[in-house]
C-alpha positions as CSV (number, residue, x, y, z in Angstrom):
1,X,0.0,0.0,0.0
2,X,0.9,3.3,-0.5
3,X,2.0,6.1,2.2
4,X,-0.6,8.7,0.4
5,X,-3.4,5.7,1.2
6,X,-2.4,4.8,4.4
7,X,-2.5,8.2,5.3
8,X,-6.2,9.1,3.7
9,X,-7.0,5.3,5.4
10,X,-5.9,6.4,9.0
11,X,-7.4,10.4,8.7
12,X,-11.1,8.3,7.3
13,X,-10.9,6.1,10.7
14,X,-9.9,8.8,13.5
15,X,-12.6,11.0,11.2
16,X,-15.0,8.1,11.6
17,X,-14.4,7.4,15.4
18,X,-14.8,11.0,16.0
19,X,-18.3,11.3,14.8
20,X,-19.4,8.1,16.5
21,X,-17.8,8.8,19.8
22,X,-19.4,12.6,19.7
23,X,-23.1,11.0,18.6
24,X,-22.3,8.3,21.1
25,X,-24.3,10.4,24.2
26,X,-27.3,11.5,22.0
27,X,-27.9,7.7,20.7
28,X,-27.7,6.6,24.7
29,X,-30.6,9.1,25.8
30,X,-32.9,8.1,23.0
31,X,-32.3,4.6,24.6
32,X,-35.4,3.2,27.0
33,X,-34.6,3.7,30.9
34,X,-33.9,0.4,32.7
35,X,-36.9,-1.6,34.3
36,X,-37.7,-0.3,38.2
37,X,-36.4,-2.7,40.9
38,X,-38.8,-5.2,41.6
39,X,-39.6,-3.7,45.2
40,X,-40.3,-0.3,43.3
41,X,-43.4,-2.6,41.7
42,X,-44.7,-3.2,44.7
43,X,-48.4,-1.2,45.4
44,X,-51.3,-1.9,47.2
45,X,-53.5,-1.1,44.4
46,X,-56.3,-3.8,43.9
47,X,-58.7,-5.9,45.9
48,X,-57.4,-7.7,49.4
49,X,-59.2,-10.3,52.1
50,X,-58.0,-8.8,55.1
51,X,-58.5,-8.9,58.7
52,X,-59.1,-6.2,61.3
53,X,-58.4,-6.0,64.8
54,X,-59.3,-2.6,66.4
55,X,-58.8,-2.2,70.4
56,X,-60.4,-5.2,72.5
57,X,-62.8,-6.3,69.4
58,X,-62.9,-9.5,67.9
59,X,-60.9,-9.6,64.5
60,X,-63.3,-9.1,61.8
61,X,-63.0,-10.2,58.3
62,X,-63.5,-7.1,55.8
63,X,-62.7,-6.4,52.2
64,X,-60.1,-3.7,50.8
65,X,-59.8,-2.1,47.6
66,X,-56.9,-0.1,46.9
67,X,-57.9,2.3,43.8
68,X,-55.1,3.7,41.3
69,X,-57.0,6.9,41.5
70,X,-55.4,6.5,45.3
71,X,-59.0,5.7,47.0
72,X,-59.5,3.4,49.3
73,X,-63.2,1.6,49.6
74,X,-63.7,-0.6,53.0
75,X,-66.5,-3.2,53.2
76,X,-67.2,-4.4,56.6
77,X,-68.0,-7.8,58.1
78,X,-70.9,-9.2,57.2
79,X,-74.1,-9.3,59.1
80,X,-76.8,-11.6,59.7
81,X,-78.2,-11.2,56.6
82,X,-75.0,-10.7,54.4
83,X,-74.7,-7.4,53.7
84,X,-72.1,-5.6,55.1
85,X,-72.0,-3.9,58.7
86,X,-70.5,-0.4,57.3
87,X,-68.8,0.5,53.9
88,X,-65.7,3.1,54.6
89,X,-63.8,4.9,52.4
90,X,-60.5,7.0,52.5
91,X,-57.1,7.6,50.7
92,X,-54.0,5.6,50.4
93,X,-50.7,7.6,49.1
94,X,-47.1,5.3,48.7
95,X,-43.7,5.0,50.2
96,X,-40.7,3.4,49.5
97,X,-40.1,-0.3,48.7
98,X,-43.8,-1.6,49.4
99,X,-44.6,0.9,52.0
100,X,-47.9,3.2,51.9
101,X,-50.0,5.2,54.4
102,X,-54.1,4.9,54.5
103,X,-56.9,6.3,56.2
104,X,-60.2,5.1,56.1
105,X,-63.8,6.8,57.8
106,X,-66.5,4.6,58.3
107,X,-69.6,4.8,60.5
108,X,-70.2,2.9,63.5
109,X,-71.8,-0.4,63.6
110,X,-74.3,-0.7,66.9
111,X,-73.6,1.1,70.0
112,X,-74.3,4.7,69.4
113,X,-74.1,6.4,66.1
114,X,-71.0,7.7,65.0
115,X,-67.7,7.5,63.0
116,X,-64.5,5.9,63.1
117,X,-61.4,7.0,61.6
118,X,-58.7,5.4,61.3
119,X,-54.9,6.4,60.0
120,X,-52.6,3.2,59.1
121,X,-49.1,2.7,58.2
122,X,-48.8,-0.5,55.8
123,X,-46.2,-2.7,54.2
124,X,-46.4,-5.3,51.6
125,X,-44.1,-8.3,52.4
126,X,-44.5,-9.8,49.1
127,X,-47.1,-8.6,45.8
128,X,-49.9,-10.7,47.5
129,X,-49.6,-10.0,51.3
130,X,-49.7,-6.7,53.8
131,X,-49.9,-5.6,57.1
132,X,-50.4,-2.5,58.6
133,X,-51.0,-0.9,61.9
134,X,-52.4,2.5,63.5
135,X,-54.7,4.3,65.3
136,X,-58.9,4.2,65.4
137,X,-60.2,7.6,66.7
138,X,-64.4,7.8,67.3
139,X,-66.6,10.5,67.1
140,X,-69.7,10.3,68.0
141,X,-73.0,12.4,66.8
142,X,-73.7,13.7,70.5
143,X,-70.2,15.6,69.8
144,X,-68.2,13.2,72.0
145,X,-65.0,11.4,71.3
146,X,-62.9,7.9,72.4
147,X,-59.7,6.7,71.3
148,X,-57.1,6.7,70.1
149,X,-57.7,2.5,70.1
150,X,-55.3,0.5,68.0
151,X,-56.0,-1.1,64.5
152,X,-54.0,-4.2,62.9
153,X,-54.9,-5.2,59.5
154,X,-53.5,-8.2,57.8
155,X,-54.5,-9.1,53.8
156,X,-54.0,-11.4,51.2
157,X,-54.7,-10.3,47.3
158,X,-58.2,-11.1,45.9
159,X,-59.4,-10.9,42.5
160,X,-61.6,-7.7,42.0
161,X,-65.3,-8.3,41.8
């Protein structure tokens, strides 16, 4: 080969590596992002079985649904004749890695009439499974108040009906 050619061969490459090397950065950002971590997935969004123990009550069995609008909609126990004791409702915002806050009002079932409300902090241990704990605070419609009593719930995923 010739010295001219080698020359015009070498100046091409460098000229070539250049312009690639100085695109290289745009061509990266039009790439996707990489996929969240796994616990970044994690929400409480959907329907849950759960159970609920508030102060010295028996646990009940009640119904959760998480809403991506960040609603919550509680459906209590169920009574005698299979509707439900009390429906609630409230807000749910996340946390970090499977961690989220709640607060659900609902009215009183038996006993005088009032409301409950109730402020939770919750975890998911896996996609299907949560617990969470807080405080219940009542007030009642004669303008008095009791609590704070605690609240655990514990729930398992359900398919939304």
């Amino acid at each position: 080969m010739q010295p001219r050619i080698r020359l015009v061969g070498t100046v091409l490459a460098g000229a070539l590596l250049t312009a690639s090397l100085a695109t290289a950065p745009t061509a990266l950002a039009a790439s996707p992002a990489p996929a969240p971590a796994p616990a970044a997935l994690l929400s409480p969004a959907g329907c849950w079985n759960a159970r609920a123990t508030e102060g010295d009550m028996p646990p009940a069995d009640v119904k959760l649904e998480f809403r991506t609008d960040r609603s919550v909609e509680l459906i209590g126990p169920p009574d005698e004749n299979g509707n439900p004791y009390f429906v609630g409702h409230g807000t749910w915002t996340p946390g970090w890695s499977g961690s989220f806050r709640f607060t659900i009002e609902h009215p009183l079932p038996g006993g005088p009439p009032g409301e409950a409300r109730s402020a939770l902090n919750g975890k998911l241990s896996s996609s299907k499974a949560f617990s969470a704990n807080g405080r219940t605070h009542y007030f009642y419609d004669d303008g008095t108040t009791g609590g704070p009593s605690s609240i655990t719930i514990t729930g398992t995923r359900a398919a939304c009906s």
